[in-house]
LUMTORTI-953915 format. One record per residue: x negated, y negated, z of N, C-alpha, C in turn. Coordinates in Angstrom, 2 decimals, always signed. Example, Ala and Ser with C-alpha at 12.3 -4.5 7.8 and 13.67 -1.06 7.14 Angstrom:
2
{n.c1:-13.19; n.c2:+5.69; n.c3:+7.80; ca.c1:-12.30; ca.c2:+4.50; ca.c3:+7.80; c.c1:-13.20; c.c2:+3.30; c.c3:+7.80} $
{n.c1:-12.85; n.c2:+2.25; n.c3:+7.08; ca.c1:-13.67; ca.c2:+1.06; ca.c3:+7.14; c.c1:-12.90; c.c2:-0.03; c.c3:+7.87} $
! end
This chain:
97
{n.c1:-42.59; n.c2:-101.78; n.c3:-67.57; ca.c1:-41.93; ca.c2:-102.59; ca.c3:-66.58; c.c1:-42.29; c.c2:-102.06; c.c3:-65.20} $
{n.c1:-42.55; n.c2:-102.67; n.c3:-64.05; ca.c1:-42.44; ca.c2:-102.69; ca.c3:-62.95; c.c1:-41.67; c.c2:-101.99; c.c3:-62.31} $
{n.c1:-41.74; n.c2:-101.84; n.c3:-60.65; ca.c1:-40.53; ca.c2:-100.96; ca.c3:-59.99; c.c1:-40.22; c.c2:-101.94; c.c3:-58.97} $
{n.c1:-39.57; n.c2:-101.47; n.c3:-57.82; ca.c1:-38.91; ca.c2:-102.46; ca.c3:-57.04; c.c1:-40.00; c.c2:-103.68; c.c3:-56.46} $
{n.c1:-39.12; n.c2:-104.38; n.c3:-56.40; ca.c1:-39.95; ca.c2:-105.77; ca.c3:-56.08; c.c1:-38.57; c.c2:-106.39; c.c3:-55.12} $
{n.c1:-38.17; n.c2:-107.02; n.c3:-53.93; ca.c1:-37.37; ca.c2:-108.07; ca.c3:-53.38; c.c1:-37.14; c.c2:-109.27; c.c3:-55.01} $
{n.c1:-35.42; n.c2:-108.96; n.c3:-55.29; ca.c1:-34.82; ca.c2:-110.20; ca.c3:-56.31; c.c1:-35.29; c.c2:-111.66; c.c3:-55.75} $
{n.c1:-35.65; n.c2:-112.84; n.c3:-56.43; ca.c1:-35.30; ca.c2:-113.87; ca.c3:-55.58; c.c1:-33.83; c.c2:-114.23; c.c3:-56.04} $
{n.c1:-34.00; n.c2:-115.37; n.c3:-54.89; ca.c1:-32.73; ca.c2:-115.79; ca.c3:-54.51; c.c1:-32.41; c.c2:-117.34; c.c3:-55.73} $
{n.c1:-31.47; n.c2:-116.96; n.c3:-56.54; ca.c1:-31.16; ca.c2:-117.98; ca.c3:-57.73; c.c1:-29.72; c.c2:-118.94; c.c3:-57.48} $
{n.c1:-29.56; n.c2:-119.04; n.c3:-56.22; ca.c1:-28.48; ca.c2:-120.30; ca.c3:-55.89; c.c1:-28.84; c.c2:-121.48; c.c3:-56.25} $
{n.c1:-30.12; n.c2:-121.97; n.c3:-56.71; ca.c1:-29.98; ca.c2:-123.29; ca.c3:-57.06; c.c1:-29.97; c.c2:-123.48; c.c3:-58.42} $
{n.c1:-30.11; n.c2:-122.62; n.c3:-59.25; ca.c1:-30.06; ca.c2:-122.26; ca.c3:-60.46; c.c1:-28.37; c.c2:-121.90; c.c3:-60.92} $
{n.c1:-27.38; n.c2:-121.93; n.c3:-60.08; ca.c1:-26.44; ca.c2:-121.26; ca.c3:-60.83; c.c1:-24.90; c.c2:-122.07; c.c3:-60.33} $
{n.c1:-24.38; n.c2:-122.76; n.c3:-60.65; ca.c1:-23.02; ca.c2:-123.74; ca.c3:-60.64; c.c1:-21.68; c.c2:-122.65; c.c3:-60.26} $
{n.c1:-20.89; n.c2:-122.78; n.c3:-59.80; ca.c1:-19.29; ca.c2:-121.75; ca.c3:-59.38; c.c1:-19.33; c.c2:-121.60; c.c3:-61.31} $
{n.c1:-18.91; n.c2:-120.54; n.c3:-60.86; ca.c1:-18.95; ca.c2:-119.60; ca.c3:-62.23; c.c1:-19.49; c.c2:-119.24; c.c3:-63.01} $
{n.c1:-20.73; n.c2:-119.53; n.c3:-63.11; ca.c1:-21.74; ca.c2:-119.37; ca.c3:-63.53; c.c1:-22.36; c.c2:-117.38; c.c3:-62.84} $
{n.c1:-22.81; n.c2:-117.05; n.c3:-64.64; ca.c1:-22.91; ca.c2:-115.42; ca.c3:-64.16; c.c1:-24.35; c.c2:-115.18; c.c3:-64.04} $
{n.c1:-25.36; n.c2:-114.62; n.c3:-63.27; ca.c1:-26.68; ca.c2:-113.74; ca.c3:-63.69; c.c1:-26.59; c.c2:-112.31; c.c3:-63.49} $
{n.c1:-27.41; n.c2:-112.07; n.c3:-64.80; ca.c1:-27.66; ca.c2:-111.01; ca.c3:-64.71; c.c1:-29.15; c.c2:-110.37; c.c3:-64.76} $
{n.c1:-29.56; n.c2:-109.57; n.c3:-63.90; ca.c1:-30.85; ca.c2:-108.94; ca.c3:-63.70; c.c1:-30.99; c.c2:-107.94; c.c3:-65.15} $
{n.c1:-32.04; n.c2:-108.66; n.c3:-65.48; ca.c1:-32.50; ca.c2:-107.82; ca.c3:-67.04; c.c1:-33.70; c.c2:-106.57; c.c3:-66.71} $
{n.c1:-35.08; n.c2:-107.45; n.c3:-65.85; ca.c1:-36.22; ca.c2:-106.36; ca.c3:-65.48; c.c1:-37.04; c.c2:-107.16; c.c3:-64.88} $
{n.c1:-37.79; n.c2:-106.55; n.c3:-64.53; ca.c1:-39.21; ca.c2:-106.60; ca.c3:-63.63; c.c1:-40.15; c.c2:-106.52; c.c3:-64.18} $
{n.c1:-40.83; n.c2:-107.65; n.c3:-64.94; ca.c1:-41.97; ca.c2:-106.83; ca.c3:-65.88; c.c1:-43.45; c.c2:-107.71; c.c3:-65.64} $
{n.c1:-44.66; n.c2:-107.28; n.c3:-66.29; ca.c1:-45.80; ca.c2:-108.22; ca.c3:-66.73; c.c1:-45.32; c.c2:-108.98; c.c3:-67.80} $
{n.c1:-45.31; n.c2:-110.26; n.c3:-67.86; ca.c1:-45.04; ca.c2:-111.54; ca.c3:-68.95; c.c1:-46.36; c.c2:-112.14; c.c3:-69.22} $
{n.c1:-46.91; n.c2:-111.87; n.c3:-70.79; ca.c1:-47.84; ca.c2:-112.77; ca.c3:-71.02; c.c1:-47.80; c.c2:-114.01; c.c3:-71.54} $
{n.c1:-48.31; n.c2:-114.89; n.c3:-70.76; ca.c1:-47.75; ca.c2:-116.74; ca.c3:-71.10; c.c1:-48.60; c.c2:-116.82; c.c3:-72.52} $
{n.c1:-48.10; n.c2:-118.00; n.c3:-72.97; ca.c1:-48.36; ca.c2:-118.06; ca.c3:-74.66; c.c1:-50.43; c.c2:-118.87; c.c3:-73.36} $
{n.c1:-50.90; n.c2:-118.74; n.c3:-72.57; ca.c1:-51.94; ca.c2:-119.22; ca.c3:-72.52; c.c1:-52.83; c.c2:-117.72; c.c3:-72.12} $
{n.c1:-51.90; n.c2:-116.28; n.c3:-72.30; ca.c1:-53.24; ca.c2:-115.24; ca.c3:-71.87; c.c1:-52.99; c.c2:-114.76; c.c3:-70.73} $
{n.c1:-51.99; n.c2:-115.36; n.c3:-69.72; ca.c1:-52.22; ca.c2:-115.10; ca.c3:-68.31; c.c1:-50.80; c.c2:-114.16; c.c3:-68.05} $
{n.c1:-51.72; n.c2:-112.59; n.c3:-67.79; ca.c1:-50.04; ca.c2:-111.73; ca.c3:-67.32; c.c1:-49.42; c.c2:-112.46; c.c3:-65.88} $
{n.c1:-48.03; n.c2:-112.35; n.c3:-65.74; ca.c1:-47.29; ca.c2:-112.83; ca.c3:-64.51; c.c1:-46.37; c.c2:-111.27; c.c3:-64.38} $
{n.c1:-46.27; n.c2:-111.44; n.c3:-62.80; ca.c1:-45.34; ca.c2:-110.82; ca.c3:-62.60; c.c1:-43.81; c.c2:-111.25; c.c3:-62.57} $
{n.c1:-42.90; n.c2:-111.28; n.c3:-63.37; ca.c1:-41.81; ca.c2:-111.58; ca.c3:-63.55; c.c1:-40.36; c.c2:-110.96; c.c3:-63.56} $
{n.c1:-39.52; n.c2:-111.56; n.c3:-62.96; ca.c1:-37.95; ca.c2:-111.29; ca.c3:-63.10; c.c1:-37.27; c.c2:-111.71; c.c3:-64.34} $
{n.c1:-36.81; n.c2:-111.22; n.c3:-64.94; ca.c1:-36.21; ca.c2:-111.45; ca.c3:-66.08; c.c1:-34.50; c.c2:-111.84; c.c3:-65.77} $
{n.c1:-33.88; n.c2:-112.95; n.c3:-66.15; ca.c1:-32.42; ca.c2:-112.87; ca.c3:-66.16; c.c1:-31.79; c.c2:-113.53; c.c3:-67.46} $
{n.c1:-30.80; n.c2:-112.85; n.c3:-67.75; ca.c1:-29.73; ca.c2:-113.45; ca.c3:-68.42; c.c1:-28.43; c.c2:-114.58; c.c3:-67.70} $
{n.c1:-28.34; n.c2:-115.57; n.c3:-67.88; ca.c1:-27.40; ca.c2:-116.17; ca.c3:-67.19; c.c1:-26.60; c.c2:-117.16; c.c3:-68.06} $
{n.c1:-25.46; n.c2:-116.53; n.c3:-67.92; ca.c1:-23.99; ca.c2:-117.64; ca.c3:-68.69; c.c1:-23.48; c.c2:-118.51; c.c3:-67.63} $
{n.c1:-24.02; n.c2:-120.22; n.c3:-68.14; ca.c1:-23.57; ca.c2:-121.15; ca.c3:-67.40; c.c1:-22.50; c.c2:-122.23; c.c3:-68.57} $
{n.c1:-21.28; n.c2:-122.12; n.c3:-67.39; ca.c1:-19.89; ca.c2:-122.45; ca.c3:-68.20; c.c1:-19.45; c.c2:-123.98; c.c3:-67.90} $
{n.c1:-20.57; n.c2:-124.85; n.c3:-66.86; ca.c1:-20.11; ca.c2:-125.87; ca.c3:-66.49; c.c1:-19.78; c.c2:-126.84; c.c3:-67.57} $
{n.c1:-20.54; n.c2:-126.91; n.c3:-68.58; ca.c1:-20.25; ca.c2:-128.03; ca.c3:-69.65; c.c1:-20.40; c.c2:-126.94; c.c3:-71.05} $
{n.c1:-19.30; n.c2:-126.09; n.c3:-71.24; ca.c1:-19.00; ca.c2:-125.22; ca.c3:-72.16; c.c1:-20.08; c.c2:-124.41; c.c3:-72.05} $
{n.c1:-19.65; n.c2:-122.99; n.c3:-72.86; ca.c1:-20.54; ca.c2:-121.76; ca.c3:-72.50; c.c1:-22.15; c.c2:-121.91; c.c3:-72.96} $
{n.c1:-23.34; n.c2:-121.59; n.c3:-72.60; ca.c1:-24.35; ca.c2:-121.78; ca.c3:-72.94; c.c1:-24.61; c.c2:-120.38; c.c3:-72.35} $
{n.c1:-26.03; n.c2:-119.59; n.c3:-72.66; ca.c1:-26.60; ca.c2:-118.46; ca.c3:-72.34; c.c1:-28.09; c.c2:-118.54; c.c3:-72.62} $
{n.c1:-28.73; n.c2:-118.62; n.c3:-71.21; ca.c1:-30.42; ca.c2:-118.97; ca.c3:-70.71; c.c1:-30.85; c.c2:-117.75; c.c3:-70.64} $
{n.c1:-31.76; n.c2:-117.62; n.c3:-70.90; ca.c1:-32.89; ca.c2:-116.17; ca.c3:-70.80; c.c1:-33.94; c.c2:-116.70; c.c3:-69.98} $
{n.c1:-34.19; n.c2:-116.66; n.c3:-68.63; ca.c1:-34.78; ca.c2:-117.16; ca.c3:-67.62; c.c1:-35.92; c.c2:-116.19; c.c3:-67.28} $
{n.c1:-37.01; n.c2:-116.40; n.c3:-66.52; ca.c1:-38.16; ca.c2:-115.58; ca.c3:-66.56; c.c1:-38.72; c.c2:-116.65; c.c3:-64.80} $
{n.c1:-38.72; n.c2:-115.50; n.c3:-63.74; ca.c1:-38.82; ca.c2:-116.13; ca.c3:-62.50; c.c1:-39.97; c.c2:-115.80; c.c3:-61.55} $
{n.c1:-41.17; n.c2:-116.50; n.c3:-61.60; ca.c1:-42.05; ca.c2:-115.54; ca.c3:-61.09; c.c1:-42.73; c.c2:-116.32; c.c3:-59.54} $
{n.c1:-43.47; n.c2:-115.66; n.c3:-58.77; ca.c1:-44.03; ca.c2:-116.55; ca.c3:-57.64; c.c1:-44.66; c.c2:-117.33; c.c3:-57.98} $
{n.c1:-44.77; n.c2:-118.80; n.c3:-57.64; ca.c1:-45.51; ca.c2:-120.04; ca.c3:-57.47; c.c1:-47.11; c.c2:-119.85; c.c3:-56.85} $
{n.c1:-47.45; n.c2:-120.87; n.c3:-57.23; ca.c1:-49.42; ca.c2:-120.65; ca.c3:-56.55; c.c1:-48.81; c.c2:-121.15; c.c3:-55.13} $
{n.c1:-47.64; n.c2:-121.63; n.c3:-54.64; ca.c1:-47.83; ca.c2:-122.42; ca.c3:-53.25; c.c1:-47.18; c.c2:-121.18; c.c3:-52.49} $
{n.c1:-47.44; n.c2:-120.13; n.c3:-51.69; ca.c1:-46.27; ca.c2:-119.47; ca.c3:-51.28; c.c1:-44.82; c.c2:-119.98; c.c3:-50.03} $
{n.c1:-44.34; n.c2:-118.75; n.c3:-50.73; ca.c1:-42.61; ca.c2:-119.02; ca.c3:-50.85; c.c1:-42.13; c.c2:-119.53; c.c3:-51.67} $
{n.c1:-42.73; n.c2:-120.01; n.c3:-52.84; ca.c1:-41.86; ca.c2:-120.87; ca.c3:-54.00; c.c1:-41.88; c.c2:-120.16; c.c3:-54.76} $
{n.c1:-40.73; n.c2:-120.09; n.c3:-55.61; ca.c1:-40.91; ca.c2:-119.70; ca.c3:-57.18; c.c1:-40.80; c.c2:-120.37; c.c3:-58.08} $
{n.c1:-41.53; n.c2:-120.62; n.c3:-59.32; ca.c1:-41.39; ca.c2:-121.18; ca.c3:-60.73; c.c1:-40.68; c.c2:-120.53; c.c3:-61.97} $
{n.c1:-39.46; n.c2:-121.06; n.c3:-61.98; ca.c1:-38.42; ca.c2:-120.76; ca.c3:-62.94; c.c1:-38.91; c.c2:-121.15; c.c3:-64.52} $
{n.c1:-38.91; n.c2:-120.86; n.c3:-65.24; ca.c1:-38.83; ca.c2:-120.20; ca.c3:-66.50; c.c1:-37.73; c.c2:-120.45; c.c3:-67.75} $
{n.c1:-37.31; n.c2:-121.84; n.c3:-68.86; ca.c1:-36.52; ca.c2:-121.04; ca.c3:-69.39; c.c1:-36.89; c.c2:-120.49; c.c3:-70.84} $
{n.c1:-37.30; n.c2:-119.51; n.c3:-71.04; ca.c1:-37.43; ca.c2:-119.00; ca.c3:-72.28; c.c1:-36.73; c.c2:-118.94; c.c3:-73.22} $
{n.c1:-35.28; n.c2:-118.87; n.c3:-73.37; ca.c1:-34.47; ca.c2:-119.98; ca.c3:-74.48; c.c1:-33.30; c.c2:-119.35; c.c3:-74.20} $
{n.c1:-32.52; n.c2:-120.86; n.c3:-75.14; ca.c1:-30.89; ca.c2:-120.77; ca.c3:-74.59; c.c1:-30.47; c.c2:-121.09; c.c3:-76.06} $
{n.c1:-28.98; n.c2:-120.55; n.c3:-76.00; ca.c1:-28.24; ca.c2:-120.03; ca.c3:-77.04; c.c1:-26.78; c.c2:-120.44; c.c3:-76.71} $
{n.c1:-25.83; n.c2:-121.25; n.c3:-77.39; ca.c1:-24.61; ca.c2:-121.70; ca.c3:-77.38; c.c1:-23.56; c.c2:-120.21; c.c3:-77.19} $
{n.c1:-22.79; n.c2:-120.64; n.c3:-76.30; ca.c1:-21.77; ca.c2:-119.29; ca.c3:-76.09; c.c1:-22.15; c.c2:-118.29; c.c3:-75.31} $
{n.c1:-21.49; n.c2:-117.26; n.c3:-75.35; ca.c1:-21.37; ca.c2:-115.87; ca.c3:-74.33; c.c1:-22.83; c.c2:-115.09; c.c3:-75.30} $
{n.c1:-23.99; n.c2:-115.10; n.c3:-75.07; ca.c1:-25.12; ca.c2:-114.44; ca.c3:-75.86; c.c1:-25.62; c.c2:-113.73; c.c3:-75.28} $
{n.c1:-25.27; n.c2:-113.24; n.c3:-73.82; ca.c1:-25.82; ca.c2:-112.27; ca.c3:-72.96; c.c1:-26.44; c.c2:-111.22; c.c3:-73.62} $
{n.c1:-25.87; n.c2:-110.39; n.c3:-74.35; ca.c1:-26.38; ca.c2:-109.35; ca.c3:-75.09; c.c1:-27.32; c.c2:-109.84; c.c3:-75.62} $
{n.c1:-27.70; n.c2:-110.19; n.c3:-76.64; ca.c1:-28.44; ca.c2:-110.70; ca.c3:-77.24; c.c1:-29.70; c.c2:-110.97; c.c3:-77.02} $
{n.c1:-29.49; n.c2:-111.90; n.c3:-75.73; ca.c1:-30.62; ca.c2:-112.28; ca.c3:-75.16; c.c1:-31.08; c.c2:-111.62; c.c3:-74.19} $
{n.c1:-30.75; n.c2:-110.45; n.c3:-73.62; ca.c1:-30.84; ca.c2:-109.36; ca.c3:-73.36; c.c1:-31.74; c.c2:-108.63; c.c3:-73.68} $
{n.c1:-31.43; n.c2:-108.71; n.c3:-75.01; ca.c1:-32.25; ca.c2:-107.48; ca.c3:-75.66; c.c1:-33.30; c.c2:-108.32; c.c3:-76.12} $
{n.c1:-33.42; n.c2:-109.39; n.c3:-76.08; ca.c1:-34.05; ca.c2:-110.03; ca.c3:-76.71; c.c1:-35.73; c.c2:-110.19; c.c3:-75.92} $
{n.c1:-35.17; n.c2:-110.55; n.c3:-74.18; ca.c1:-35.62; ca.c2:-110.12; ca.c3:-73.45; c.c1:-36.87; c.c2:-109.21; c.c3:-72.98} $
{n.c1:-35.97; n.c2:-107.90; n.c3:-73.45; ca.c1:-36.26; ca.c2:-106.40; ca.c3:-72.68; c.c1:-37.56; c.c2:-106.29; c.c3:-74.54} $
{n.c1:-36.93; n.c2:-106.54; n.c3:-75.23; ca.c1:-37.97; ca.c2:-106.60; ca.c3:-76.45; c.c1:-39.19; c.c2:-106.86; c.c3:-76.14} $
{n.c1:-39.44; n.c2:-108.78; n.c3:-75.72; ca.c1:-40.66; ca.c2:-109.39; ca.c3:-75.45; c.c1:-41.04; c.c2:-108.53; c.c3:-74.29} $
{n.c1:-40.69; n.c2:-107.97; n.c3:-73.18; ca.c1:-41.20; ca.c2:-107.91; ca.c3:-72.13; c.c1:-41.82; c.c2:-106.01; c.c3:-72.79} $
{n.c1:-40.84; n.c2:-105.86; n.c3:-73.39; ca.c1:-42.16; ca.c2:-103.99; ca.c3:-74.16; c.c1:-43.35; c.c2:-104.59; c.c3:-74.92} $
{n.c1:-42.91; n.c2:-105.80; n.c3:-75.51; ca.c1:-44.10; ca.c2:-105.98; ca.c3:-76.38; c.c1:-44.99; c.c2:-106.25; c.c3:-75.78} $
{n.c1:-45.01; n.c2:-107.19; n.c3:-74.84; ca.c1:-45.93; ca.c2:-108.17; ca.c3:-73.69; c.c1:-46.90; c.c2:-106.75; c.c3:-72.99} $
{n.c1:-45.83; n.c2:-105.90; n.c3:-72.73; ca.c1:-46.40; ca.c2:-104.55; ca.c3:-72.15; c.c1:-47.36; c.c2:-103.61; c.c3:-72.82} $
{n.c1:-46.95; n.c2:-103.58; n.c3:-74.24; ca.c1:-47.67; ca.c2:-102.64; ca.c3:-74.69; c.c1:-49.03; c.c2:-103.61; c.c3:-75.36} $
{n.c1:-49.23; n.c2:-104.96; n.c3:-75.05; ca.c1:-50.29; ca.c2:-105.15; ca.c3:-75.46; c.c1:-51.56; c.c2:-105.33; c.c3:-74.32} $
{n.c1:-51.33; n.c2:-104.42; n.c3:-73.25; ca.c1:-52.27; ca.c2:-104.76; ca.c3:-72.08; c.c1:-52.09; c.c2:-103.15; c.c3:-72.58} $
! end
């Protein structure tokens, strides 16, 4: 994984009550070959009952934009889970460069 990098900013991504959480900073290899540099989050959004997104947020080709990511979602409070689930792909992704 990576070291400090500036978070982006996920207000349009996230409804009143809605939680994120910062998972890591890592190289993500896309199912096409290409490493990204990526933010990893967990986020429980409660607007239309609990759901839990494993989001992956990296810079856009246009700068200042970023291209959001959702790498999969899971009914209920799954933070953990997808968490680890996460921090898993992103060692594996790692240890194959």
């Amino acid at each position: 994984m990576l070291d400090v990098t500036p978070a982006p900013d996920l207000h349009l991504l996230l409804a009143p009550g809605d939680q994120a959480e910062f998972v890591a900073l890592c190289r993500w290899t896309t199912r096409t070959g290409r490493a990204e540099t990526s933010w990893l989050y967990v986020v429980l959004h409660r607007r239309h009952g609990d759901w839990t997104h494993a989001y992956r947020v990296v810079p856009d080709r246009r700068p200042g934009h970023l291209a959001i990511y959702l790498e999969r979602a899971e009914p209920g409070d799954r933070r953990g889970a997808l968490r680890a689930w996460l921090r898993d792909h992103a060692t594996l992704v790692d240890d194959r460069r």
